[in-house]
C-alpha positions in Angstrom: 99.6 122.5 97.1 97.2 120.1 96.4 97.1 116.1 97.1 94.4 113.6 96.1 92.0 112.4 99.1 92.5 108.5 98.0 95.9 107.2 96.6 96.5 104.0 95.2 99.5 103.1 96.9 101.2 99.6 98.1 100.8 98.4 101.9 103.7 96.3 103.5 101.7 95.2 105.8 98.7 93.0 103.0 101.4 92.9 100.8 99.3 94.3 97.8 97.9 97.6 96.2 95.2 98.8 97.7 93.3 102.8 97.5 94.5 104.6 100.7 92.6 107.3 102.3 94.9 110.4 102.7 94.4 112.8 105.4 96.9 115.5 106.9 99.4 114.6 109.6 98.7 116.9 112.7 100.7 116.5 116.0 99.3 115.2 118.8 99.4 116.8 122.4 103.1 117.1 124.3 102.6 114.5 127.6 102.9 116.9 130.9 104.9 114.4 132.5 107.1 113.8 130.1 111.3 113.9 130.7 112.2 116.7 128.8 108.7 119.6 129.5 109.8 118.5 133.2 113.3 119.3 132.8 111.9 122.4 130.9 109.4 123.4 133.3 111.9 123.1 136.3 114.5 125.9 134.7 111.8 128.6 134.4 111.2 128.4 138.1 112.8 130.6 140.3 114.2 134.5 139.5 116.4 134.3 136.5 115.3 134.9 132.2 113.4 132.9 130.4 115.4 129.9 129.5 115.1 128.5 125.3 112.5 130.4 124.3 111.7 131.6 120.6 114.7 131.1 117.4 115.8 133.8 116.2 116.4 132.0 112.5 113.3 130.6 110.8 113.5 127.8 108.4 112.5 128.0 105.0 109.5 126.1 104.9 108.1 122.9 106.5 108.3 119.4 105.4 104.7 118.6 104.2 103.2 115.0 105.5 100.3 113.1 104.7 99.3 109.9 106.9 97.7 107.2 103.8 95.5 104.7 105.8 95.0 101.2 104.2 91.2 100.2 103.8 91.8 96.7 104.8 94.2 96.1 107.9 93.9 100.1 108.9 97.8 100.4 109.1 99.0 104.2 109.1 101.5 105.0 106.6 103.5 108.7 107.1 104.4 110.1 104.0 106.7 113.4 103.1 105.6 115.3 100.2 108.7 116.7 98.8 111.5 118.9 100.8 110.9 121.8 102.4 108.0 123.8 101.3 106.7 127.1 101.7 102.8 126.2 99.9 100.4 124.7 102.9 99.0 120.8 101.9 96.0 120.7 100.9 93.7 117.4 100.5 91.2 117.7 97.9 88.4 115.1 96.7 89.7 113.7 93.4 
């Protein structure tokens, strides 16, 4: 699937329409320290089988999204493209 590198889209926070730069939204790095990879980390100690690991059922496709960045205040906005799709995003210059 493929989505424009610049949309002209409103920002909430200027309050006007303005050509956003789109790029794809990528996950950033789980914190080491954080509650639940603790929690996590702490039941695969000891003698006993791995605890949560892989799901059996897959889903169908992934919700596609696209971060739009305003040129003039820089405020990120996250965007879904569609439902569930099996076609990888693409951002093409157009």
């Amino acid at each position: 699937m493929k989505y424009p590198s610049t949309v002209n889209t409103y920002c909430p926070k200027c309050r006007k329409t303005t050509v956003h730069k789109a790029k794809l939204y990528s996950k950033g790095s789980a914190r080491t320290m954080a509650w639940g990879q603790v929690k996590h980390a702490r039941k695969l100690t000891g003698y006993h089988g791995k605890v949560a690991g892989e799901k059996t059922v897959k889903k169908q496709g992934k919700r596609q999204k696209v971060v739009l960045t305003c040129p003039v205040c820089n405020l990120k906005i996250e965007r879904t493209i569609g439902t569930r799709t099996r076609k990888k995003l693409e951002v093409t210059a157009a």
